[in-house]
C-alpha atoms as an extended CHARMM CRD file, in Angstrom:
* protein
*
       225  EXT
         1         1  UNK       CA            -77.3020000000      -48.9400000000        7.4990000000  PROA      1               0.0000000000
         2         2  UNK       CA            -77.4560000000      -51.6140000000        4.5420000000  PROA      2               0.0000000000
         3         3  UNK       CA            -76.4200000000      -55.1170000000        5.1910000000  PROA      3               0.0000000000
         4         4  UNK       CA            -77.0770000000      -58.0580000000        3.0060000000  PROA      4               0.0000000000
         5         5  UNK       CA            -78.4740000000      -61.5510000000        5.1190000000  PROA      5               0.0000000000
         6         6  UNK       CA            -78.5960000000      -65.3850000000        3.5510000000  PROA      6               0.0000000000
         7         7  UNK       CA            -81.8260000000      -66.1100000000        1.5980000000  PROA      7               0.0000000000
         8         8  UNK       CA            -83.3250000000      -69.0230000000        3.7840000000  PROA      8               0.0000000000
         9         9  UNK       CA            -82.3880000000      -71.6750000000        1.1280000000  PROA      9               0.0000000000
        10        10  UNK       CA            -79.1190000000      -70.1770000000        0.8130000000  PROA      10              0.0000000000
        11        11  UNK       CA            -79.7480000000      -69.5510000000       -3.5230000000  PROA      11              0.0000000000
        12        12  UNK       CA            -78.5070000000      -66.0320000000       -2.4800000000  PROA      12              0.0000000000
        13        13  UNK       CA            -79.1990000000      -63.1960000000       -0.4430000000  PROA      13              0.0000000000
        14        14  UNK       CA            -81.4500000000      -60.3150000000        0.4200000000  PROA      14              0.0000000000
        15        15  UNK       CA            -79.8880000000      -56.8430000000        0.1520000000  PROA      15              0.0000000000
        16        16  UNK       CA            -81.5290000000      -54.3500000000        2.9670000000  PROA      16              0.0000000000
        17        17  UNK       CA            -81.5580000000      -50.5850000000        3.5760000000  PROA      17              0.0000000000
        18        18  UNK       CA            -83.0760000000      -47.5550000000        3.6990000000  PROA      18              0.0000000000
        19        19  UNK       CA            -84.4400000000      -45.5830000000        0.3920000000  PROA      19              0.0000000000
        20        20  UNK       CA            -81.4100000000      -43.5430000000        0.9180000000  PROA      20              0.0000000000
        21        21  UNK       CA            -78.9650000000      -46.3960000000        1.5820000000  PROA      21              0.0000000000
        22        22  UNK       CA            -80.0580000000      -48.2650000000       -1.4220000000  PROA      22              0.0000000000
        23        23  UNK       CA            -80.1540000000      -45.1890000000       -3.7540000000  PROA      23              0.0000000000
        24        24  UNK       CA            -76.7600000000      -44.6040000000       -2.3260000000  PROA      24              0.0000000000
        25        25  UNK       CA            -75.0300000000      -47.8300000000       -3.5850000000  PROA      25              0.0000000000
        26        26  UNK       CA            -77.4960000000      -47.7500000000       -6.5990000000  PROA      26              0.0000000000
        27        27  UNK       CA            -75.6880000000      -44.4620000000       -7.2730000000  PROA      27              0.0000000000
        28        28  UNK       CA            -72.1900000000      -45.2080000000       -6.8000000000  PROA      28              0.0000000000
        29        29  UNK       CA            -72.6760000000      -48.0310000000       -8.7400000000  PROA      29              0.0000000000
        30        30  UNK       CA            -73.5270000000      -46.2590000000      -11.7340000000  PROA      30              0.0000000000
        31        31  UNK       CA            -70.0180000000      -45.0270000000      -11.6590000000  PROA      31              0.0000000000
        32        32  UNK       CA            -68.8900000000      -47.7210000000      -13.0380000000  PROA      32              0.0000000000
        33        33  UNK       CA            -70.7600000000      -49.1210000000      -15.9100000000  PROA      33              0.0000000000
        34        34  UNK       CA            -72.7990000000      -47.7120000000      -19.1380000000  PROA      34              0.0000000000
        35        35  UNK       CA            -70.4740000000      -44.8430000000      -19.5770000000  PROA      35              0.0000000000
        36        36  UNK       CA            -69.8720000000      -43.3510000000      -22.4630000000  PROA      36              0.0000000000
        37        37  UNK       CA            -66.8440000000      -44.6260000000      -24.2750000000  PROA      37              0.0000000000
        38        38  UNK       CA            -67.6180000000      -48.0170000000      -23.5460000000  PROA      38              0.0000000000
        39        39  UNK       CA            -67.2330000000      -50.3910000000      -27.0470000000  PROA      39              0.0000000000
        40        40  UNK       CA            -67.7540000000      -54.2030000000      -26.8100000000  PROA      40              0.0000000000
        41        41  UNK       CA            -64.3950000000      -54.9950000000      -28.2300000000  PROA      41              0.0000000000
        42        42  UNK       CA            -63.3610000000      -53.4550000000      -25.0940000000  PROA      42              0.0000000000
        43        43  UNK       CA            -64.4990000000      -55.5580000000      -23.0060000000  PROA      43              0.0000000000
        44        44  UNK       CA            -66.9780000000      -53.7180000000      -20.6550000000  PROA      44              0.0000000000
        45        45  UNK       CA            -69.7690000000      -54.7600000000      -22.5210000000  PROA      45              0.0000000000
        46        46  UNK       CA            -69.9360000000      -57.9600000000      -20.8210000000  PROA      46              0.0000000000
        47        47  UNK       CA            -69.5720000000      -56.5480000000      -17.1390000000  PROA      47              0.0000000000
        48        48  UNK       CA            -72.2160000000      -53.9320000000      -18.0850000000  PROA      48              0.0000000000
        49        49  UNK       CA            -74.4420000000      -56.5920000000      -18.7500000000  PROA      49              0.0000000000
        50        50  UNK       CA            -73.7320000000      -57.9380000000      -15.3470000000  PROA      50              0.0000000000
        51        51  UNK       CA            -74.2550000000      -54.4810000000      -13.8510000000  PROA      51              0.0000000000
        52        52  UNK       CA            -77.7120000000      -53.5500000000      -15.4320000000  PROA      52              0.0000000000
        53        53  UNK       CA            -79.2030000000      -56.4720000000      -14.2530000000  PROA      53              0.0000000000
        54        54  UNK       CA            -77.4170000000      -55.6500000000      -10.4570000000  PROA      54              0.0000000000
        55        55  UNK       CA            -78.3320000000      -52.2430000000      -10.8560000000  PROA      55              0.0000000000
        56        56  UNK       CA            -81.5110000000      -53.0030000000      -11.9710000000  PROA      56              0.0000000000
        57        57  UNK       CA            -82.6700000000      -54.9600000000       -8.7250000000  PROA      57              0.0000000000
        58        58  UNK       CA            -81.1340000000      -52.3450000000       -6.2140000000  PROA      58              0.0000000000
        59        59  UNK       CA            -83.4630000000      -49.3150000000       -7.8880000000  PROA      59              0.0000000000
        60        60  UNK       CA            -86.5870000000      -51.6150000000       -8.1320000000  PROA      60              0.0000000000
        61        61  UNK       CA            -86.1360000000      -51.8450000000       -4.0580000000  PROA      61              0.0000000000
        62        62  UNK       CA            -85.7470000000      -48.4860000000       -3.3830000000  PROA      62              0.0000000000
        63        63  UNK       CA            -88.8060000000      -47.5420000000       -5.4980000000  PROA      63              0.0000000000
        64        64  UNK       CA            -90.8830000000      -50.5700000000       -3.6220000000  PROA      64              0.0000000000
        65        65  UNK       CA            -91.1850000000      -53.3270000000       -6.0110000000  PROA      65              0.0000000000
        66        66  UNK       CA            -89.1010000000      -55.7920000000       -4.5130000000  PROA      66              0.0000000000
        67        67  UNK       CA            -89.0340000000      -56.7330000000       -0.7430000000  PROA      67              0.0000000000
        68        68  UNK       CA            -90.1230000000      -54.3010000000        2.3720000000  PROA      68              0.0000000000
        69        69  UNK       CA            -90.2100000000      -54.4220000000        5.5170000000  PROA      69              0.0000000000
        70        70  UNK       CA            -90.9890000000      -51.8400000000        8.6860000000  PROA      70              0.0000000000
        71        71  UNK       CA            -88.0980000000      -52.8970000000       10.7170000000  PROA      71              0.0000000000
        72        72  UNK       CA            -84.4190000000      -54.1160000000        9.8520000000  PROA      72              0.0000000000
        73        73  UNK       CA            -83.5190000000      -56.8290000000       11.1240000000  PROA      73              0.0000000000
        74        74  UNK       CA            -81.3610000000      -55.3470000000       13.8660000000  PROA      74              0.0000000000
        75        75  UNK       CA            -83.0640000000      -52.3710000000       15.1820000000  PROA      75              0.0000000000
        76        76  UNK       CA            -86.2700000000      -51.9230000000       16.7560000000  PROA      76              0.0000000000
        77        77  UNK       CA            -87.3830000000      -48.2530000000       15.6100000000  PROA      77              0.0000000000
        78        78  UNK       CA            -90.1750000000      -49.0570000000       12.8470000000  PROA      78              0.0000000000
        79        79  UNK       CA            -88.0370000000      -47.5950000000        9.5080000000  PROA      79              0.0000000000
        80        80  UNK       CA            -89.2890000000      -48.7480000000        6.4310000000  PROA      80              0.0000000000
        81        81  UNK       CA            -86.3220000000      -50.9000000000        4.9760000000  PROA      81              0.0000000000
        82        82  UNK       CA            -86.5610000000      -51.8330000000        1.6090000000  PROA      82              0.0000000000
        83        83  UNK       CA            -84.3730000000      -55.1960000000       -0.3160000000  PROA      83              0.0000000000
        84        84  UNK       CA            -83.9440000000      -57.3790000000       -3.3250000000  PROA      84              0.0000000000
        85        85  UNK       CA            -83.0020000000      -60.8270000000       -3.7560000000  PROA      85              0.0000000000
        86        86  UNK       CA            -79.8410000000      -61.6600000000       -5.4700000000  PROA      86              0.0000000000
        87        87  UNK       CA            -77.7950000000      -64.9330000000       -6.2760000000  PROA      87              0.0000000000
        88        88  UNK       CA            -74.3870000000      -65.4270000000       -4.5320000000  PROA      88              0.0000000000
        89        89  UNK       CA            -73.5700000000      -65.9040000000       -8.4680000000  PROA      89              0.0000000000
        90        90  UNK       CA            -75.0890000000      -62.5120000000       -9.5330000000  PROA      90              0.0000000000
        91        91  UNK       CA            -73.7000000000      -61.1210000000       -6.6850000000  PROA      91              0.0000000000
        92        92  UNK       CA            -70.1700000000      -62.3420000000       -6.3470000000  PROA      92              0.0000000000
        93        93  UNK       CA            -69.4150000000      -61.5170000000      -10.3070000000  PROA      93              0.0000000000
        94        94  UNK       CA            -70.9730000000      -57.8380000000       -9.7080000000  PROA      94              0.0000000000
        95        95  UNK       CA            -68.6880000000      -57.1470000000       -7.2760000000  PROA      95              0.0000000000
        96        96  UNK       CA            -65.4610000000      -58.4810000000       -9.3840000000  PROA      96              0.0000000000
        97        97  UNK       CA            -67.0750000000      -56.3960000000      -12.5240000000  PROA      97              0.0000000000
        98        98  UNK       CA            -67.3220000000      -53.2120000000      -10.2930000000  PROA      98              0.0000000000
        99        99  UNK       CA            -64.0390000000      -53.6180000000       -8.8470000000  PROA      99              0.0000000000
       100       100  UNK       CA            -61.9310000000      -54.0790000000      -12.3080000000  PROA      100             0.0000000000
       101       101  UNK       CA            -63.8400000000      -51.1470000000      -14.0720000000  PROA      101             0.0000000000
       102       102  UNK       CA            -63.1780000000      -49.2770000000      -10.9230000000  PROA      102             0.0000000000
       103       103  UNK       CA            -59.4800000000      -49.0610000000      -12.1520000000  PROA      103             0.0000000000
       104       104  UNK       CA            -60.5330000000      -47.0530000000      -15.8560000000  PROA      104             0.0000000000
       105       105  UNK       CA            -63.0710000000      -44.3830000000      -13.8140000000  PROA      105             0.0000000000
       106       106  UNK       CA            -61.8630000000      -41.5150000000      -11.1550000000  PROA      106             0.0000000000
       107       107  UNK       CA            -63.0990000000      -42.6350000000       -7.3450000000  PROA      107             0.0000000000
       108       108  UNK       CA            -62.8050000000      -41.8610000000       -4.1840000000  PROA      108             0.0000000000
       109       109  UNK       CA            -62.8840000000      -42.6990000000       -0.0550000000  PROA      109             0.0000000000
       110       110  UNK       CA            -66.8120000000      -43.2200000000        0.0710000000  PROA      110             0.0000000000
       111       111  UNK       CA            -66.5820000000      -45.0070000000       -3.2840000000  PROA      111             0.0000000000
       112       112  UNK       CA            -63.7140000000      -47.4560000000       -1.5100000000  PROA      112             0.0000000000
       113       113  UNK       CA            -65.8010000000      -47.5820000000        1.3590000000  PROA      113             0.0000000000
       114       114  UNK       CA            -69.2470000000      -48.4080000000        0.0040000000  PROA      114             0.0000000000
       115       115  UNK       CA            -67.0320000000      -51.0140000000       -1.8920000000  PROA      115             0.0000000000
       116       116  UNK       CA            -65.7590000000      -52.4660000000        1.2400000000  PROA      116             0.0000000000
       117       117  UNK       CA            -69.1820000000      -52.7620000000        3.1830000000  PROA      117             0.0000000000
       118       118  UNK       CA            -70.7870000000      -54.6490000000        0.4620000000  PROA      118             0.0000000000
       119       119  UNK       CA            -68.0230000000      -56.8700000000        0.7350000000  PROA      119             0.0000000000
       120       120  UNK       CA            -68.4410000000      -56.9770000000        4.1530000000  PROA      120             0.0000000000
       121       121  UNK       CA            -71.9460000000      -57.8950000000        4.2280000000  PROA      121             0.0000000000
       122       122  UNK       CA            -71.7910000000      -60.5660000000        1.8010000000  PROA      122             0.0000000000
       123       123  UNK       CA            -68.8550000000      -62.1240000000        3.6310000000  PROA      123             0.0000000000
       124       124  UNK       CA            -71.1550000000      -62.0190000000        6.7310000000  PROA      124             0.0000000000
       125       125  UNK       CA            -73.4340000000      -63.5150000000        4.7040000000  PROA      125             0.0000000000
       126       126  UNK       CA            -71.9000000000      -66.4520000000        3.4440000000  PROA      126             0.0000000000
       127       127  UNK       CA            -70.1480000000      -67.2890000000        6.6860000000  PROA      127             0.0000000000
       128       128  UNK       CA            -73.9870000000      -67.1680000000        8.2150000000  PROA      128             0.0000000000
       129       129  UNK       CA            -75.5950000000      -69.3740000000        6.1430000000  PROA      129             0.0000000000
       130       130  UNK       CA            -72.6280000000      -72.0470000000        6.2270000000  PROA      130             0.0000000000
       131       131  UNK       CA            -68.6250000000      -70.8230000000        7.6430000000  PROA      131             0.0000000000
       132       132  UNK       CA            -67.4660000000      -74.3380000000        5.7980000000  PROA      132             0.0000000000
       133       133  UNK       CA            -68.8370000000      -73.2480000000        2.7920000000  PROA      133             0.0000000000
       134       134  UNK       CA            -68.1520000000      -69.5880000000        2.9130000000  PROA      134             0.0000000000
       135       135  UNK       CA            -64.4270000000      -70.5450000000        3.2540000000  PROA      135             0.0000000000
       136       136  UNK       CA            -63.9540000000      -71.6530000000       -0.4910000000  PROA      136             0.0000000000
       137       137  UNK       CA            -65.8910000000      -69.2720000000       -1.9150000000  PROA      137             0.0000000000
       138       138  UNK       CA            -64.5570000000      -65.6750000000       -0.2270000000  PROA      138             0.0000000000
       139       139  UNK       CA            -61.7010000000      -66.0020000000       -2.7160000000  PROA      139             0.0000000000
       140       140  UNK       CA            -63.8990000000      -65.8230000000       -5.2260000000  PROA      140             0.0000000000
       141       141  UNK       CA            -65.7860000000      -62.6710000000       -4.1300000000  PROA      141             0.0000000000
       142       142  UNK       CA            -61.8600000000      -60.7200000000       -3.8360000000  PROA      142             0.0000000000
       143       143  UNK       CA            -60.2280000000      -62.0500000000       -6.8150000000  PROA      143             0.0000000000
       144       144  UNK       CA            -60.4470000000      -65.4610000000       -8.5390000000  PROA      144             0.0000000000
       145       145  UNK       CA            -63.0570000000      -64.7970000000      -11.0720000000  PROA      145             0.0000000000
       146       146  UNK       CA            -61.4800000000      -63.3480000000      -14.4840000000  PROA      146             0.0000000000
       147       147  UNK       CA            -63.0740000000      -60.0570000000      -14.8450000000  PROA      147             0.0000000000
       148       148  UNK       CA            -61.0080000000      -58.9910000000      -17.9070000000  PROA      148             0.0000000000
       149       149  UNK       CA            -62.8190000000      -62.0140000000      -19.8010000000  PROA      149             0.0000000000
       150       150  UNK       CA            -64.9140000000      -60.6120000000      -22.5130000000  PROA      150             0.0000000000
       151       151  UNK       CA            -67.6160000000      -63.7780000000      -22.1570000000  PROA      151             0.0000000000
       152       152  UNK       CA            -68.1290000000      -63.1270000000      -18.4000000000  PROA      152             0.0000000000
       153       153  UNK       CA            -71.7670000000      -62.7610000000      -18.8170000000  PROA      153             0.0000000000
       154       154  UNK       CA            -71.9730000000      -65.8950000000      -20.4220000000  PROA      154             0.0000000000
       155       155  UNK       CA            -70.0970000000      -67.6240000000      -18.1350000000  PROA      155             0.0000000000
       156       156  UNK       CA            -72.1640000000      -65.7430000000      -15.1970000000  PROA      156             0.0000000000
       157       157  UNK       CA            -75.3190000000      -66.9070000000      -16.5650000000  PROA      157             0.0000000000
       158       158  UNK       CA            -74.1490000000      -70.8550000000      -17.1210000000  PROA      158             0.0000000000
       159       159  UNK       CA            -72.9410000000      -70.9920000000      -13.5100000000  PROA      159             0.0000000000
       160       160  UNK       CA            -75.9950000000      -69.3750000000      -12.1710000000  PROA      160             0.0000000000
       161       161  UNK       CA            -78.1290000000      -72.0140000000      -14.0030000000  PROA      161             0.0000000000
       162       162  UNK       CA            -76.2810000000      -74.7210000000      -12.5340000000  PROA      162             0.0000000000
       163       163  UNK       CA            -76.2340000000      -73.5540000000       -8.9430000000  PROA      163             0.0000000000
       164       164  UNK       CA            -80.1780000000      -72.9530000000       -9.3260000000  PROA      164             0.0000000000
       165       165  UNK       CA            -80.3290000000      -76.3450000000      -10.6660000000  PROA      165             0.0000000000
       166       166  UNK       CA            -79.2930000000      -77.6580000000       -7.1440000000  PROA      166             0.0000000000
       167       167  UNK       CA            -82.3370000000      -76.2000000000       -5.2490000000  PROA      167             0.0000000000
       168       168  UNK       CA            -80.2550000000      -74.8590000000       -2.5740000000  PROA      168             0.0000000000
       169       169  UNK       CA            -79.4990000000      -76.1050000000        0.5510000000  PROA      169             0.0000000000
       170       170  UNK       CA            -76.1570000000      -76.4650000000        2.5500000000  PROA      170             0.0000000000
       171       171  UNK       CA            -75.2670000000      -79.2550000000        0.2150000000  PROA      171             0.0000000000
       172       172  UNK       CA            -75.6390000000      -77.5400000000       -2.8000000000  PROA      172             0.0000000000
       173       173  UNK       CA            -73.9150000000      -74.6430000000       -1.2110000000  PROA      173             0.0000000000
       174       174  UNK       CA            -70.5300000000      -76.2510000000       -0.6830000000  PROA      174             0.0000000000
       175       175  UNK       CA            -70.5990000000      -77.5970000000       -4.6000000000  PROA      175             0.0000000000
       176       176  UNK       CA            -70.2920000000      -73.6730000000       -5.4020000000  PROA      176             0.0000000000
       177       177  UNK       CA            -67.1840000000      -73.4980000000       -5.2810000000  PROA      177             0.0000000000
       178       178  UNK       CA            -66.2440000000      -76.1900000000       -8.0460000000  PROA      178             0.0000000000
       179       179  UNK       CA            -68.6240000000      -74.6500000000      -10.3250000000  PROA      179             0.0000000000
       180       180  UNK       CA            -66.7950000000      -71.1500000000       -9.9440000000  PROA      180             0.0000000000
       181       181  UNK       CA            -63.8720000000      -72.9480000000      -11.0660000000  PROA      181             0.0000000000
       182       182  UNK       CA            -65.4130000000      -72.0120000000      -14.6560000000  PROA      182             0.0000000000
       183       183  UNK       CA            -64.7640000000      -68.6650000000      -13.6230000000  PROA      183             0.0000000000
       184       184  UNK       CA            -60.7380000000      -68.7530000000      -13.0080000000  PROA      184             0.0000000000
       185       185  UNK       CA            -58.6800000000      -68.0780000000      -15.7220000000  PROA      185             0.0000000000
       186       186  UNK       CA            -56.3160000000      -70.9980000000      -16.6170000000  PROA      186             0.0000000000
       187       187  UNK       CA            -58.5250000000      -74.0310000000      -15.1100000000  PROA      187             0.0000000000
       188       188  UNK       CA            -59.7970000000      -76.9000000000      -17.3950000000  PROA      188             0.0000000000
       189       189  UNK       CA            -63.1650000000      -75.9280000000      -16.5150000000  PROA      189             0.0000000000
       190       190  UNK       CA            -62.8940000000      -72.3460000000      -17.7650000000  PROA      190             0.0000000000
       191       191  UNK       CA            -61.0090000000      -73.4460000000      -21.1430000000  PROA      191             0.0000000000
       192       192  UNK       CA            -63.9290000000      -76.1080000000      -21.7280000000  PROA      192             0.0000000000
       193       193  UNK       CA            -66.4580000000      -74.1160000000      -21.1360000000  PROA      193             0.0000000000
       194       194  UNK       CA            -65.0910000000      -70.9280000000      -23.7410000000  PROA      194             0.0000000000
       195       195  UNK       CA            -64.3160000000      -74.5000000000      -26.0940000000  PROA      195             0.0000000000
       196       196  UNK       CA            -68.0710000000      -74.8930000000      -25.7510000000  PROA      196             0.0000000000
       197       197  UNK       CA            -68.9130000000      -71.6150000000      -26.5310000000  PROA      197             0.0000000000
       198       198  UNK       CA            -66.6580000000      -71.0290000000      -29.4890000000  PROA      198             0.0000000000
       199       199  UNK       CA            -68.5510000000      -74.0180000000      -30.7570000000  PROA      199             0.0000000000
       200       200  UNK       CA            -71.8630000000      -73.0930000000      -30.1710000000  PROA      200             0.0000000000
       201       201  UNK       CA            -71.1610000000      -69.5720000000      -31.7860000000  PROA      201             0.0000000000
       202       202  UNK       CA            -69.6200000000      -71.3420000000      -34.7050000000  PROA      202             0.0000000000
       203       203  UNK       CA            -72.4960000000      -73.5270000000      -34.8920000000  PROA      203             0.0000000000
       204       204  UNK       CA            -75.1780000000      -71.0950000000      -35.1110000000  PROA      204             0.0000000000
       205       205  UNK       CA            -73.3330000000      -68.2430000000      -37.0150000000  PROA      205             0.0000000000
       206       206  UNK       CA            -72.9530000000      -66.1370000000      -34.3030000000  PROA      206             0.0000000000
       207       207  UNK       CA            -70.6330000000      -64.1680000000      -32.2150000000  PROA      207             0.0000000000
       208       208  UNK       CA            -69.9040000000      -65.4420000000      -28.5700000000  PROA      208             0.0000000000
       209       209  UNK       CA            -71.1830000000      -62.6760000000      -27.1640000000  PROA      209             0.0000000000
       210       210  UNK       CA            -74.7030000000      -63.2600000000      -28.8850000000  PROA      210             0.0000000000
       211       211  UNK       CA            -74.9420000000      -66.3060000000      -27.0330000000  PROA      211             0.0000000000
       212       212  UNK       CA            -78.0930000000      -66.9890000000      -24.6720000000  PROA      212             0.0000000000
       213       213  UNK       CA            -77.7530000000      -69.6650000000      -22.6910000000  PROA      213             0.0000000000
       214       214  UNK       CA            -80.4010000000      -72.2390000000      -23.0810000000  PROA      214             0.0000000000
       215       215  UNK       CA            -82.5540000000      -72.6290000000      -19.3330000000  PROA      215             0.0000000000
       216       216  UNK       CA            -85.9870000000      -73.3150000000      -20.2390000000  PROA      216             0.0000000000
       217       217  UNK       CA            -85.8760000000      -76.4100000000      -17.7450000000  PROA      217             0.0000000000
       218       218  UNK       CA            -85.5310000000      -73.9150000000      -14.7650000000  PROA      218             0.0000000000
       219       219  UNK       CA            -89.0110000000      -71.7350000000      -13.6420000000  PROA      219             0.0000000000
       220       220  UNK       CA            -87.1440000000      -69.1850000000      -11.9170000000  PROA      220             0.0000000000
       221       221  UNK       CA            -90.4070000000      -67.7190000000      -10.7170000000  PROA      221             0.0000000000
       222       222  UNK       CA            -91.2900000000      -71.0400000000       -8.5850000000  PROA      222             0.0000000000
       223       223  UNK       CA            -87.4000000000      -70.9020000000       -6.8650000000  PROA      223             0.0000000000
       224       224  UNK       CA            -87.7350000000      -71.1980000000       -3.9060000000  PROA      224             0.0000000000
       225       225  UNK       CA            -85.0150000000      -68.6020000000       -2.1830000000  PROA      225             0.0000000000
């Protein structure tokens, strides 16, 4: 069984399983982005960029170079469990990028299913780590974050930033939620912030989707989780 759990400074969460439970999702995943057929006008390109990095973390724990343990966290037998960390932000837009290219590919039952644990889990998650906090950002893990906008990784990244910026806590936690307002389609925060990229792109010659965002101020090697 796989099951995600609050990182202790609530920056994200720690994604748990067996080799085959992690190859499993890792798997099913791969359903869904870097297929052929895929153009960046399109828009997938920007939720496969979001994917590869999601993807990227889940293999790197099954093969042991993330997190291990002998135990899970709920059973006694010793079976070696393997995890990853990942940000609620990472997270949360993975999950809305798998779910709208989930509509272009052929699934099925235990695609639906795997789906709807991971959802599970991270629900769990958030609730554990704070329910008042959880409660306005659940939305944004089901629907609320405009998948079908071809910046999203931008966006994605900028968020992230911010949130890491805040150096976790419960406090930080409950300002989440405002800063995934940049993420839903028709707010003033998601219009200003595609204003400031069409200015930065103009600005340096460039398309949007060229964009890196600018974090040398964060050491995301010396977060602490």
């Amino acid at each position: 069984m796989f099951y995600f759990t609050p990182t202790k400074k609530g920056l994200g969460a720690e994604l748990w399983g067996t080799y085959d439970d992690l190859r499993t999702i890792y798997e099913v995943i791969g359903k869904f982005w870097s297929q052929e057929g895929y153009t960046e006008k399109s828009g997938f390109f920007t939720r496969d960029q979001i994917l590869s990095g999601f993807a990227h973390e889940i293999r790197k724990a099954y093969e042991g170079q993330r997190l291990t343990r002998e135990y899970s966290h709920f059973m006694p037998d010793p079976v070696p469990h393997f995890g990853c960390r990942l940000s609620w932000v990472h997270i949360i837009f993975s999950i809305n990028a798998i779910r709208f290219n989930m509509r272009y590919f052929e699934n099925n039952k235990m695609d639906l299913g795997l789906l709807l644990q991971i959802e599970y889990w991270i629900e769990e998650s958030l609730r554990s780590f704070d329910a008042q906090g959880a409660l306005s950002l659940i939305g944004y893990l089901n629907s609320n974050v405009d998948a079908a906008n071809p910046y999203l990784y931008q966006y994605m990244r900028s968020i992230n930033a911010d949130y890491f910026a805040l150096r976790g806590g419960k406090t930080a936690f409950r300002q989440l939620s405002k800063l995934f307002r940049r993420a839903a389609a028709g707010t003033d925060d998601y219009q200003a912030y595609h204003s400031f990229l069409t200015i930065e792109a103009q600005r340096l010659k460039c398309g949007i989707e060229e964009l890196e965002l600018s974090d040398d101020d964060l050491d995301y090697d010396k977060l602490i989780w």
